[in-house]
C-alpha positions as MATLAB code, in Angstrom:
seq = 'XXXXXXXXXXXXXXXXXXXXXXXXXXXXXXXXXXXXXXXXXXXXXXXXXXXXXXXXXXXXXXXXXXXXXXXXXXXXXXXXXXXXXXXXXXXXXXXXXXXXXXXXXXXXXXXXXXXXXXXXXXXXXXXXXXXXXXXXXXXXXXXXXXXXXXXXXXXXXXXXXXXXXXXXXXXXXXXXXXXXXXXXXXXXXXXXXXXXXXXXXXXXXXXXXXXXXXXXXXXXXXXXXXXXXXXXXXXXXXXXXXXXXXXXXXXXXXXXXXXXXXXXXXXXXXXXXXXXXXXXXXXXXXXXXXXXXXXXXXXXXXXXXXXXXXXXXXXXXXXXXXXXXXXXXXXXXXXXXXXXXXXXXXXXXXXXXXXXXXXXXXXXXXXXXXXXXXXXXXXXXXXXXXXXXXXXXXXXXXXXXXXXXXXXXXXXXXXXXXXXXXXXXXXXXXXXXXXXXXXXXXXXXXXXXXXXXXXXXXXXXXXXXXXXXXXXXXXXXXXXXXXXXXXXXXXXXXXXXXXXXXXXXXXXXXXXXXXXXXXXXXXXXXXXXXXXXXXXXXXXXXXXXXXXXXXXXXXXXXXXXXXXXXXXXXXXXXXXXXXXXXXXXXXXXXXXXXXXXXXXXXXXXXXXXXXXXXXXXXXXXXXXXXXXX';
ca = [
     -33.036   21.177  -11.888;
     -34.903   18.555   -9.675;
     -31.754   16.339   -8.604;
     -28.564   17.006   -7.427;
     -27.262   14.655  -10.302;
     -28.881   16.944  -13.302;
     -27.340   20.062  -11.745;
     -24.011   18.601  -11.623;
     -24.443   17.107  -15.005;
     -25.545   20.361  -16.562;
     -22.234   22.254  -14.602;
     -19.813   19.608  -15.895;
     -20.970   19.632  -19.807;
     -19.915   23.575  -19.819;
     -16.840   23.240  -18.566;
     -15.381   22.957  -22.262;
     -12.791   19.996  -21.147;
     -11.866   16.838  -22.485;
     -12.103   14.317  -19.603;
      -9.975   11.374  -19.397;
     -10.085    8.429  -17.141;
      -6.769    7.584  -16.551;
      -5.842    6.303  -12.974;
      -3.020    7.781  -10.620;
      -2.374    6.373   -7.571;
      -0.196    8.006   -4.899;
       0.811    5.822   -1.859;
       1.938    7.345    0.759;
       1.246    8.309    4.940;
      -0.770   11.594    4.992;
       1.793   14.489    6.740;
       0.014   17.535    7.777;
      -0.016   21.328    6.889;
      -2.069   23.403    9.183;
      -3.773   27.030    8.899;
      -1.995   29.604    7.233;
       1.546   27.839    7.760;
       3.544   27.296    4.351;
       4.056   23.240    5.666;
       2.737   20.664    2.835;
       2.031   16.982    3.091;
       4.780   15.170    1.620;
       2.576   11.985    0.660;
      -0.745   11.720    0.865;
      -3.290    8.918    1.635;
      -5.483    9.470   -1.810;
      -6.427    8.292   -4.987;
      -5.813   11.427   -6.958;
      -7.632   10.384   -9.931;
     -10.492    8.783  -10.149;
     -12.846    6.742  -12.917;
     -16.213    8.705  -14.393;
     -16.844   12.049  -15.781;
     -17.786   13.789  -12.358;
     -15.936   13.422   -8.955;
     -19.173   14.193   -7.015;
     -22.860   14.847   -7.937;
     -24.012   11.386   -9.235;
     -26.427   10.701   -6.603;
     -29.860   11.432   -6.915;
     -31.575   13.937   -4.955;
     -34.187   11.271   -3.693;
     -31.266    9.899   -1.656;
     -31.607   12.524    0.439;
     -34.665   11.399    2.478;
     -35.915   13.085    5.216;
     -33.973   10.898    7.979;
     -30.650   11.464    5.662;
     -31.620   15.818    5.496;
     -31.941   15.814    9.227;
     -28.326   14.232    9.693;
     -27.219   16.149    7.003;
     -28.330   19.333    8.819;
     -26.831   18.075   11.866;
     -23.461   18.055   10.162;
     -23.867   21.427    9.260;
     -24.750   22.693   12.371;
     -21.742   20.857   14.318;
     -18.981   21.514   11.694;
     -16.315   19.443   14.166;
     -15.682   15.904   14.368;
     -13.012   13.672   15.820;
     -11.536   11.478   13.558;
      -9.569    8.533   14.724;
      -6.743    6.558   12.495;
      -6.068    3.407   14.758;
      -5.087   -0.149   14.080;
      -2.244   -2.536   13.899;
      -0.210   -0.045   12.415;
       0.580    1.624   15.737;
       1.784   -1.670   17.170;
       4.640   -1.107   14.598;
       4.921    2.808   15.895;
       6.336    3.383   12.395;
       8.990    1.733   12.608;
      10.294   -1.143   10.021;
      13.650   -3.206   10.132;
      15.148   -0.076   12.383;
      14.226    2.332    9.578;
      11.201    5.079   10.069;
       9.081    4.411    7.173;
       5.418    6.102    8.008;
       2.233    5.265   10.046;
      -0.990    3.427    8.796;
       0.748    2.881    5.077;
       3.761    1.312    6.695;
       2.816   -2.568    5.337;
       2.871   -0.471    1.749;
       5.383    1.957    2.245;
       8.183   -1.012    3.916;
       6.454   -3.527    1.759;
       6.236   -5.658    4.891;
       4.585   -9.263    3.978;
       1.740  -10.242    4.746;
       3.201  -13.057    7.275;
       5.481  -10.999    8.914;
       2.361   -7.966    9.458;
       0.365  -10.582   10.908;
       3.068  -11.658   13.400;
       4.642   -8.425   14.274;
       1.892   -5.827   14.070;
      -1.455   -7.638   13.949;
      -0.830  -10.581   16.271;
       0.121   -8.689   18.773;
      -2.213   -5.536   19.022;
      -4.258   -5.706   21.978;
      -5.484   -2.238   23.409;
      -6.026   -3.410   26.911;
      -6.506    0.493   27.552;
      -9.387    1.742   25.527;
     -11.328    3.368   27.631;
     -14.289    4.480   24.829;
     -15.769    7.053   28.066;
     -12.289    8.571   27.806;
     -12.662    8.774   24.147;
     -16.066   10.266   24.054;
     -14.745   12.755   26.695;
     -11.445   14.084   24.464;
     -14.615   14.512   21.934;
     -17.057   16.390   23.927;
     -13.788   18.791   25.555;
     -12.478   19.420   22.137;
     -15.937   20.765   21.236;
     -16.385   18.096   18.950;
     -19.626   16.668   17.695;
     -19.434   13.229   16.094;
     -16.391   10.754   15.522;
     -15.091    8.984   12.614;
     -13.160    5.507   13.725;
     -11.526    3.065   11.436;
     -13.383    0.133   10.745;
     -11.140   -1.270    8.460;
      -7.440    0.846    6.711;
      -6.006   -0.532    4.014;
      -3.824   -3.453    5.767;
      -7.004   -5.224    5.598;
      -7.651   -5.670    9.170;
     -11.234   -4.911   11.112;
     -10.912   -3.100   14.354;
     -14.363   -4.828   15.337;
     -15.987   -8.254   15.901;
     -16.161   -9.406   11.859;
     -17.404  -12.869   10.823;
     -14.133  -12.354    8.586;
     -11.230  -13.943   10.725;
      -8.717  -10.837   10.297;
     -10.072   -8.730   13.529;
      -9.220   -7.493   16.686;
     -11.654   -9.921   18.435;
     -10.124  -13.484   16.912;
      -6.782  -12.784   14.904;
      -5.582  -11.093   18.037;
      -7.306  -12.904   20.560;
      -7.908   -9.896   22.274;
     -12.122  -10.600   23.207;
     -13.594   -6.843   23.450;
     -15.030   -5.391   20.560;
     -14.114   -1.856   20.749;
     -16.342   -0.546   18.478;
     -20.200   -2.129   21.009;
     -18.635   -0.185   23.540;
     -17.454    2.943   21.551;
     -21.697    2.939   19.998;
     -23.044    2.477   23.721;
     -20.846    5.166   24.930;
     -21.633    7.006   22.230;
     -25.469    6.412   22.375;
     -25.154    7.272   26.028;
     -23.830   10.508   25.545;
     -25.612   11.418   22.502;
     -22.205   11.825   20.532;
     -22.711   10.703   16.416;
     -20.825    7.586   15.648;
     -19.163    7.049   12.017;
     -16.897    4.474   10.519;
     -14.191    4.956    7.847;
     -14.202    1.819    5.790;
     -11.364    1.148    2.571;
     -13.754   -0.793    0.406;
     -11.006   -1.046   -2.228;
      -7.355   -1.366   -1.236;
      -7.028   -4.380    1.231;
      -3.262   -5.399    1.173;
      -4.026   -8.820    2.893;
      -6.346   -9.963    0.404;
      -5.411  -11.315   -2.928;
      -8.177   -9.455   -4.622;
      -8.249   -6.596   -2.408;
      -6.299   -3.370   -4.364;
      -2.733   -2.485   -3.660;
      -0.698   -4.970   -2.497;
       2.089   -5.952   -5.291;
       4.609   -7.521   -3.091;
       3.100  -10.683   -2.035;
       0.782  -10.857   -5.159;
       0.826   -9.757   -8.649;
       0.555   -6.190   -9.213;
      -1.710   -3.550   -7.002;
      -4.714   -3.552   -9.758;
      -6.269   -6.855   -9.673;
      -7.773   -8.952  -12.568;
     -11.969   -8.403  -12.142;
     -13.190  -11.782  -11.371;
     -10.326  -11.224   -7.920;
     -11.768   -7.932   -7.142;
     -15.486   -8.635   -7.832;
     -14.612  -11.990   -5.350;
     -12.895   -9.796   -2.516;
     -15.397   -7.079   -2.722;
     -18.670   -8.973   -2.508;
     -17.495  -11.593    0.022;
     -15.505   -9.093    2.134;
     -16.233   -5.951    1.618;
     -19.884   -5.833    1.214;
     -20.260   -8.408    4.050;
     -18.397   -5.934    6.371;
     -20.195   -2.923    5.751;
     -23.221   -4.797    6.389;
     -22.139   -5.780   10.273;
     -21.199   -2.255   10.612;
     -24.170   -1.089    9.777;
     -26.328   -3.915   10.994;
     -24.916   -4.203   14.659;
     -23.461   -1.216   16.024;
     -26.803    1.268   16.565;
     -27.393    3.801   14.547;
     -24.505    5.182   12.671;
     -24.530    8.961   11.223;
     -21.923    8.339    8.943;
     -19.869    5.545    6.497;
     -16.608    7.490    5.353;
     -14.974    5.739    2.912;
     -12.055    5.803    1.055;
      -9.540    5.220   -1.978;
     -12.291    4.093   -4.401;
      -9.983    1.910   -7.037;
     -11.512   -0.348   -9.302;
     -15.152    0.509   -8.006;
     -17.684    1.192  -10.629;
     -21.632    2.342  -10.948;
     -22.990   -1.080   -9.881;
     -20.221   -1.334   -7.081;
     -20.770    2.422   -5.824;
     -24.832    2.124   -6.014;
     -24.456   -1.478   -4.073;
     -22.776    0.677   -1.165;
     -25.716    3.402   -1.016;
     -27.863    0.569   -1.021;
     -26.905   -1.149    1.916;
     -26.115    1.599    4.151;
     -29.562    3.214    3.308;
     -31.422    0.164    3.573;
     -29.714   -0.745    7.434;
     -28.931    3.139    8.128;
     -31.334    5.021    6.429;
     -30.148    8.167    8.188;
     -26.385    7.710    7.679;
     -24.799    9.924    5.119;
     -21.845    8.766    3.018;
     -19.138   10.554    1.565;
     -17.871   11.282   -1.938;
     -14.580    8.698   -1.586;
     -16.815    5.818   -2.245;
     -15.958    6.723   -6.016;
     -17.612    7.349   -9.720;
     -19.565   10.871   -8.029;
     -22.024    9.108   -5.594;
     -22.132   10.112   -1.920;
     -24.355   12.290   -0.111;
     -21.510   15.326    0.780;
     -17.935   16.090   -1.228;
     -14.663   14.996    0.159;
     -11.643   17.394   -0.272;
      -8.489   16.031   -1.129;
      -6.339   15.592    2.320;
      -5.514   18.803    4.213;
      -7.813   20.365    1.424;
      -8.221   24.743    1.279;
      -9.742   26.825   -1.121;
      -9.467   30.502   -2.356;
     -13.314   30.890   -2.749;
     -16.274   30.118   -0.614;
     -17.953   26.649   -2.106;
     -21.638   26.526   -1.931;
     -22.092   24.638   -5.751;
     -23.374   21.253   -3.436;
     -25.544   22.854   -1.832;
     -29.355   21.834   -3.169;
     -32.325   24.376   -3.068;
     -33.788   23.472    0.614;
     -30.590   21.603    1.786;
     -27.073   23.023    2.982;
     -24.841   20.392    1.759;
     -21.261   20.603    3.630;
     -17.844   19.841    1.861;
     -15.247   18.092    4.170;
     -11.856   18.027    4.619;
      -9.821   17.279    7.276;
      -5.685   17.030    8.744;
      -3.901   15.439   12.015;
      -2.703   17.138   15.344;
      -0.112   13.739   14.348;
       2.931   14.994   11.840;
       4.690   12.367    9.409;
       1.228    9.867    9.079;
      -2.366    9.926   10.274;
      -1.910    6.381   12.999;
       0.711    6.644   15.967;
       4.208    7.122   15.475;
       6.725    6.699   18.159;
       8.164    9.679   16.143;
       5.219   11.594   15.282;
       2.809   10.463   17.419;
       3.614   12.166   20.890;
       4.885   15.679   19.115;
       4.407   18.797   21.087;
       2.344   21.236   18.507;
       1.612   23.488   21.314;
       3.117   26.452   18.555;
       0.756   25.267   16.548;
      -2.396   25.811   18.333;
      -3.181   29.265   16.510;
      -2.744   27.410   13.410;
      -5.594   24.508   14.233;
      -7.985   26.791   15.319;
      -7.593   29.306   12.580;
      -8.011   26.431   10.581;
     -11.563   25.420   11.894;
     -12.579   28.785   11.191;
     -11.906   29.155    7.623;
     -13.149   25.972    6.779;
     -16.067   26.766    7.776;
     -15.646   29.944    6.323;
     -15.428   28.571    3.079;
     -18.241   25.966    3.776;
     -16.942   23.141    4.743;
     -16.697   20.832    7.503;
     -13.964   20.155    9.608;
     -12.559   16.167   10.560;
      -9.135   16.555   13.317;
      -7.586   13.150   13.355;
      -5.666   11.451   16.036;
      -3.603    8.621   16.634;
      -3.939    6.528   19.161;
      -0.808    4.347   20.730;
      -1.331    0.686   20.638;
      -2.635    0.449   23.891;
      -5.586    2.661   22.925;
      -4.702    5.731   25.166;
      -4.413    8.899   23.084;
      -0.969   10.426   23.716;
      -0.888   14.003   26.305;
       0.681   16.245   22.846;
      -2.427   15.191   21.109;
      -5.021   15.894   23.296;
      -3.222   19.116   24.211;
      -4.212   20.409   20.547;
      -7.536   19.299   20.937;
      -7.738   21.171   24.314;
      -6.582   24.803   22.730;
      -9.587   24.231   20.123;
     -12.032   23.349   22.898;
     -11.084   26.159   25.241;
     -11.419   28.644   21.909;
     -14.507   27.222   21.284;
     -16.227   27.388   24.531;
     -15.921   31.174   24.118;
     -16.279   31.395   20.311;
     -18.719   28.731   19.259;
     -21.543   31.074   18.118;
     -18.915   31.659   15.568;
     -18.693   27.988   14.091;
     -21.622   25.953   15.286;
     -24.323   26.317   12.744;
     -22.639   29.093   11.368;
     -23.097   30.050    7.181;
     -19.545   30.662    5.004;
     -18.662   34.308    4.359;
     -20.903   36.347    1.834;
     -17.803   37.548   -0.022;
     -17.021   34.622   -2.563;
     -13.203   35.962   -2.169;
     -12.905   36.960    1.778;
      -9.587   38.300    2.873;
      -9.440   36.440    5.770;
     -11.916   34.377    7.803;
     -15.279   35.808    8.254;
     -18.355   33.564    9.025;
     -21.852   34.761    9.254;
     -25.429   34.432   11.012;
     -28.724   36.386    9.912;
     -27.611   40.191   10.253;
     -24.432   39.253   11.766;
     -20.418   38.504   10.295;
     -17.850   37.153   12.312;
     -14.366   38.212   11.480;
     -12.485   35.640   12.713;
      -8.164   37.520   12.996;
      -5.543   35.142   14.237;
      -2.711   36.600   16.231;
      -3.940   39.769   15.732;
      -1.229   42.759   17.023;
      -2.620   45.959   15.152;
      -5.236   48.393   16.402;
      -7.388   48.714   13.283;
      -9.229   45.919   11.272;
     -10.335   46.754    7.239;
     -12.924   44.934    5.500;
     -13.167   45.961    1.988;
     -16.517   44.672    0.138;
     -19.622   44.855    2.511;
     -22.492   47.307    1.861;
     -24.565   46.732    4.314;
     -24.100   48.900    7.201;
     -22.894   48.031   10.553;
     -25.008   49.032   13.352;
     -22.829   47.588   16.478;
     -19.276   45.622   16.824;
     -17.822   43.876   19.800;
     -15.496   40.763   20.633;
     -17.287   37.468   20.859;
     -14.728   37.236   23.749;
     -16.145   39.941   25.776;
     -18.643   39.771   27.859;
     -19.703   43.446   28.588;
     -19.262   42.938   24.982;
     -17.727   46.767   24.675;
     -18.832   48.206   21.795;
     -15.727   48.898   19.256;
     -15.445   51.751   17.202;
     -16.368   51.616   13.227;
     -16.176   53.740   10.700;
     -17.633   52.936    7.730;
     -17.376   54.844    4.034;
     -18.794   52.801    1.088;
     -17.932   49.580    1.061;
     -15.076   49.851    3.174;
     -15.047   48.710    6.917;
     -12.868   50.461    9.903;
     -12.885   48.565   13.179;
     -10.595   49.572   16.160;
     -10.009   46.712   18.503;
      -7.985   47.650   21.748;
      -5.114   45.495   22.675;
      -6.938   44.131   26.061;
      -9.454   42.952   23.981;
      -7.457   41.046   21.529;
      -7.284   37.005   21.778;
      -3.934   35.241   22.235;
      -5.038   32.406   18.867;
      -7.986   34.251   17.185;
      -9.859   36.911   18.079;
     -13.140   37.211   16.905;
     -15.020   40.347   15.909;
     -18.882   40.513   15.563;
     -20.264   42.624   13.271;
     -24.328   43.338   13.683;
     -25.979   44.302   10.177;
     -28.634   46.572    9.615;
     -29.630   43.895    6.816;
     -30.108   39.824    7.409;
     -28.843   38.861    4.442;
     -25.717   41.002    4.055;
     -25.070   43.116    0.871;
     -21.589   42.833   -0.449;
     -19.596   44.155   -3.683;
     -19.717   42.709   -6.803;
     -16.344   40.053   -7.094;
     -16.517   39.472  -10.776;
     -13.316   40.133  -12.090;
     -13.028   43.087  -14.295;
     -11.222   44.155  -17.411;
      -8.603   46.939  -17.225;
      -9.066   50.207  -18.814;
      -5.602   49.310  -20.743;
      -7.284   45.907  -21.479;
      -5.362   43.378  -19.384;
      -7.379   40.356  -17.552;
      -5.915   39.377  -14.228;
      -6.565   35.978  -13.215;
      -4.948   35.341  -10.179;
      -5.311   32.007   -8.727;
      -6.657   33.840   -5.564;
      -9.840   34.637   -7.323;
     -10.407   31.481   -9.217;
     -13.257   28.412   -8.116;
     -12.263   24.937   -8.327;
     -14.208   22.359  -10.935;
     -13.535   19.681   -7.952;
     -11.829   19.475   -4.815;
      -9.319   17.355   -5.634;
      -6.429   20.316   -5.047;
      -5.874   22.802   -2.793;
      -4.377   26.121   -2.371;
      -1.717   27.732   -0.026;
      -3.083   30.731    1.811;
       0.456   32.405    2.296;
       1.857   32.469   -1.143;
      -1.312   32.519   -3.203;
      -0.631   29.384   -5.456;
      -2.150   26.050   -6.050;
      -0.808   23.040   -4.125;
      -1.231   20.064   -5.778;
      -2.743   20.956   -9.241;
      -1.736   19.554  -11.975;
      -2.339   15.595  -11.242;
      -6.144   15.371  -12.352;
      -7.542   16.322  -15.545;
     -10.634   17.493  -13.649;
      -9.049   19.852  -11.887;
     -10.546   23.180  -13.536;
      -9.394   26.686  -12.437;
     -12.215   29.006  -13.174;
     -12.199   32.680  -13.277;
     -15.556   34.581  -13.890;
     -14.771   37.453  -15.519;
     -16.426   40.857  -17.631;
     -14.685   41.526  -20.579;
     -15.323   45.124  -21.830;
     -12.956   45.002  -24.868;
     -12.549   41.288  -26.492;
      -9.934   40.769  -28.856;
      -6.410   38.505  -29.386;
      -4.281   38.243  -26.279;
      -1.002   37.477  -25.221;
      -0.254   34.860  -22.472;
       1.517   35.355  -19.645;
       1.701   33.072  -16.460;
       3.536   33.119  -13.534;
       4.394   29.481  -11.885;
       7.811   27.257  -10.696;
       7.555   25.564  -13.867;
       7.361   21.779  -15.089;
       9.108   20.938  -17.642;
       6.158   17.801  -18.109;
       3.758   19.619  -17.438;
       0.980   20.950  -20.150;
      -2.403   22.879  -19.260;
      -5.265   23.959  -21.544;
      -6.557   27.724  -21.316;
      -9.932   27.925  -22.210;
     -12.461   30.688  -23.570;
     -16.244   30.490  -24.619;
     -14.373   30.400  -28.350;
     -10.690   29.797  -27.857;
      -8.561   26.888  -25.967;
      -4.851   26.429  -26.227;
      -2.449   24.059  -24.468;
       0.250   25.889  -22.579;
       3.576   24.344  -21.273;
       4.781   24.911  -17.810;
       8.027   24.356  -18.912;
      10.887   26.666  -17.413;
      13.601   27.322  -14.734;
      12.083   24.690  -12.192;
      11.284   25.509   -8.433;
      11.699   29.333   -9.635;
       8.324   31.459   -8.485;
       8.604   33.739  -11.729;
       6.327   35.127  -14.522;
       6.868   34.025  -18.334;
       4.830   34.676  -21.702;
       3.894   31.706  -23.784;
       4.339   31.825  -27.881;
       0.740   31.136  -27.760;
      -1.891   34.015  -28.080;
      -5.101   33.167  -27.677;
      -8.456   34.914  -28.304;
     -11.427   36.267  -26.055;
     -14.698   37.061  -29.615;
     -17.418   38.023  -27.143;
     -18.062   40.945  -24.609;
     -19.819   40.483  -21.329;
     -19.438   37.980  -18.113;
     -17.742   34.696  -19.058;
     -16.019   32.261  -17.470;
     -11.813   31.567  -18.349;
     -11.052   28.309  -17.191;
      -7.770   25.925  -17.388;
      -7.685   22.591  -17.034;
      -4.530   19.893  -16.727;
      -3.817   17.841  -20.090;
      -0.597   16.549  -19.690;
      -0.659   15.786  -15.693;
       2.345   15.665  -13.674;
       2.439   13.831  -10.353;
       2.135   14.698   -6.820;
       5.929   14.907   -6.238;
       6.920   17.645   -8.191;
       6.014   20.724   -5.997;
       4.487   22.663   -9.325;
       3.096   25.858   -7.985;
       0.991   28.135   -9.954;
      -0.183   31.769   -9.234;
      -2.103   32.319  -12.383;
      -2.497   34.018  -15.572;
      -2.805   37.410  -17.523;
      -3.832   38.578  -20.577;
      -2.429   41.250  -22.336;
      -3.750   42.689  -25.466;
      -1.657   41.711  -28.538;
      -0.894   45.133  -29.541;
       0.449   45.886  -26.094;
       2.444   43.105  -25.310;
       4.315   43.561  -28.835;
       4.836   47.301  -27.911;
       6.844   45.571  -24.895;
       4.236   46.932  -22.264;
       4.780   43.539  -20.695;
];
């Protein structure tokens, strides 16, 4: 296909589903769940479900001009950014009435008026100690290579010099524009520069989405919205990208009520004032130049689907050294995560692993110093960087779709990348290329280890003196560039059962995410787009029973698919119970050969409900009635 919007349109109309645009909104301060650790948001700053048939894909591949590919490969090469949550909310330190409510959705979570933000949070926010060469430096030591700021969260209020009265410069009184001397620093030091910008939920504006306490209801009639986002929005993301230098990137976010015209609008105007600056999938109905994961977002299979035939097109996600909300809390805010160190790092890696692009927010305290805890976390990465960073800068994802831990790769080299690792030998199952020389990244004699290697399994002994304290990293030199691996389609049994374990399935969008640990879905079920798809070679087709293995929903309803079969399947059971069940249903599998088995959500359940699933199988009739299962 010629354009990134065909491909996707051609991926989405076999993916046998009906599509619904219904819209959930979950409000909530984003907690944070890092590496391999079983720790899960308990809210999450993100419309979950979104208007239009695709989530990303929509924009045309003659968007990506030559000035946007060269940012775009810039991004790719750096992986890392700093991403920064700061505004009135952290005058408040999370904190409302004497209660701890959350960080930068405290005016929504405490339902604090709009009078009373603009007194006790806005009014009196004035950062007398930015210090944007300070900020630039906690960048550049955490071996990070742009920054995303907030231009504007959803309380409505610019952290810049706006011709809109509700900024830092004039509602505060405070007279520095943080973000001219954030873009000179920045320009100085060659460091990218990127705003985050809520073009939809404004809780100060009448029109602006979200706010039902001071006005009527959070979705506002059109004629409000159309008003608020044309004389507000749009005006503000033309000064940001008019008058702060060039920008790499416009991150925006929580894309209610915005349709084609609205989304297309956006593109226009930062392309036409920016026309390097690359924008992300939350500006809504599939437009955007790279995908967006959902908060804290992880994946059992290495994602390349975005990726167009000359480009490398990144998918983002990103989580907070903060815990219990993304701004500063006076509870949250100055945490020591020093035992989570291994856990931030190891996170890097697999993201980029998996291809994606890592975003590490903090949260600054009112006064615009970043807290010690914070930086601390930032540090550890930095230091593990300085050593390892042949391992993540311009690094590709893993060759094996389904790698068992994180392994990044270079022409005729893999990195295995082992956190806390304590045993001698190292297996890698799936490679066929052959290894012609190992070492640690860390070493610099760099010591050659031993390998053995039989088929397309992988021995590697690593002694304990060479073994990193957060994540050691082995480097495996190829005989081959481009490195030969096993085939990963999943295959029928000789008795005839299909496995489809979540931990070999691809996701339709990246609106869910997975737990590493436990092998189950986090967060699937609220989105009817969120596909499960197994690839799979069926030897012997047939009528099979069902059989999953989840904690149940007694709400909850799913649709299994096959190229000539779909049923809906109820996750109803003992709830919060890990524990495998067979459906009444059967369903049936006609044709022989590589197919793809997908589910989808059809009755969706929200965020709340901790539904975990672990997958399917399929038995063959005959068996399962024999009581095989």
């Amino acid at each position: 296909m010629s354009t990134l919007k065909n491909f996707n349109r051609d991926r989405d109309e076999g993916n046998f589903m009906k599509l619904q645009s219904t819209l959930l909104i979950l409000l909530g301060c984003a907690s944070m769940a890092t590496g391999q650790t079983a720790v899960k948001p308990t809210a999450i700053d993100y419309v979950t479900e979104t208007d239009g048939k695709v989530d990303f894909g929509k924009t045309d591949v003659s968007a990506y001009t030559p000035e946007v590919r060269a940012n775009m490969k810039q991004l790719y090469h750096d992986k890392f950014g700093l991403f920064v949550h700061f505004g009135p909310y952290a005058q408040l330190g999370g904190v409302w009435q004497g209660e701890e409510i959350t960080a930068e959705w405290i005016m929504r979570r405490g339902e604090i008026p709009i009078k009373d933000y603009e007194e006790q949070a806005a009014g009196l926010f004035k950062p007398e100690k930015f210090d944007a060469a300070e900020w630039v430096d906690i960048a550049e030591q955490a071996g990070m290579k742009f920054i995303v700021v907030t231009a504007k969260h959803h309380d409505g209020f610019a952290m810049y010099d706006s011709a809109h009265p509700y900024n830092l410069v004039d509602f505060a009184g405070f007279g520095r524009d943080l973000f001219k001397e954030l873009s000179v620093e920045c320009a100085e030091r060659e460091m990218n520069l990127g705003f985050y910008y809520s073009q939809s939920q404004d809780w100060h504006e009448p029109g602006g989405f979200g706010n039902s306490w001071d006005f009527d209801g959070p979705i506002k009639p059109q004629e409000e919205f159309d008003a608020y986002f044309q004389e507000k929005a749009v005006a503000q993301v033309e000064e940001l990208t008019q008058n702060y230098g060039d920008i790499f990137m416009v991150w925006f976010d929580t894309p209610v009520q915005m349709d084609d015209a609205k989304c297309q609008q956006m593109m226009d105007i930062v392309r036409e004032n920016q026309p390097g600056a690359l924008v992300n999938s939350r500006l809504g109905q599939g437009y955007g130049h790279f995908d967006v994961s959902i908060d804290n977002g992880t994946t059992p299979s290495v994602s390349t689907a975005t990726w167009l035939p000359d480009l490398k097109v990144p998918w983002q996600t990103h989580e907070s050294v903060t815990e219990r909300g993304w701004g500063y809390t006076v509870y949250g805010g100055e945490t020591d995560r020093s035992e989570d160190y291994a856990d931030f790092i190891y996170s890097l890696s697999r993201i980029v692993c998996y291809g994606g692009v890592y975003l590490l927010n903090v949260g600054p305290r009112p006064d615009g110093t970043i807290p010690e805890s914070q930086l601390n976390s930032l540090r550890a990465i930095g230091e593990w960087l300085e050593v390892n960073g042949e391992a993540i800068y311009g690094a590709d994802p893993s060759p094996l779709k389904f790698p068992p831990y994180a392994i990044t790769s270079k022409p005729g080299k893999l990195y295995l990348h082992l956190k806390e690792l304590e045993q001698a030998e190292v297996i890698l199952e799936g490679i066929l290329s052959e290894v012609t020389n190992a070492y640690c990244l860390a070493d610099p004699a760099q010591q050659p280890l031993s390998v053995e290697q039989e088929g397309s399994e992988i021995r590697i002994r690593v002694p304990e003196e060479l073994r990193q304290p957060r994540v050691t990293v082995v480097v495996l030199e190829m005989a081959e560039n481009v490195v030969s691996v096993v085939d990963e389609t999943i295959q029928q049994a000789a008795d005839g059962v299909i496995q489809l374990p979540v931990s070999r399935c691809e996701f339709a969008i990246r609106r869910i995410s997975y737990d590493y640990d436990h092998e189950v879905t986090h967060r699937w079920g609220e989105n009817t787009k969120q596909g499960l798809i197994w690839t799979v070679n069926v030897t012997e087709p047939g009528e099979f029973a069902i059989f999953s293995e989840d904690t149940s929903d007694n709400k909850f309803v799913y649709e299994l698919i096959t190229a000539t079969d779909q049923k809906p399947l109820s996750a109803a059971g003992e709830v919060g119970v890990l524990k495998k069940k067979q459906h009444a249903e059967t369903i049936r599998i006609d044709q022989a050969g590589v197919q793809e088995i997908r589910v989808y959500p059809k009755r969706t359940i929200g965020m709340g409900s901790g539904f975990e699933f672990k997958g399917l199988e399929l038995v063959p009739v005959e068996a399962a009635s024999e009581g095989a299962r």
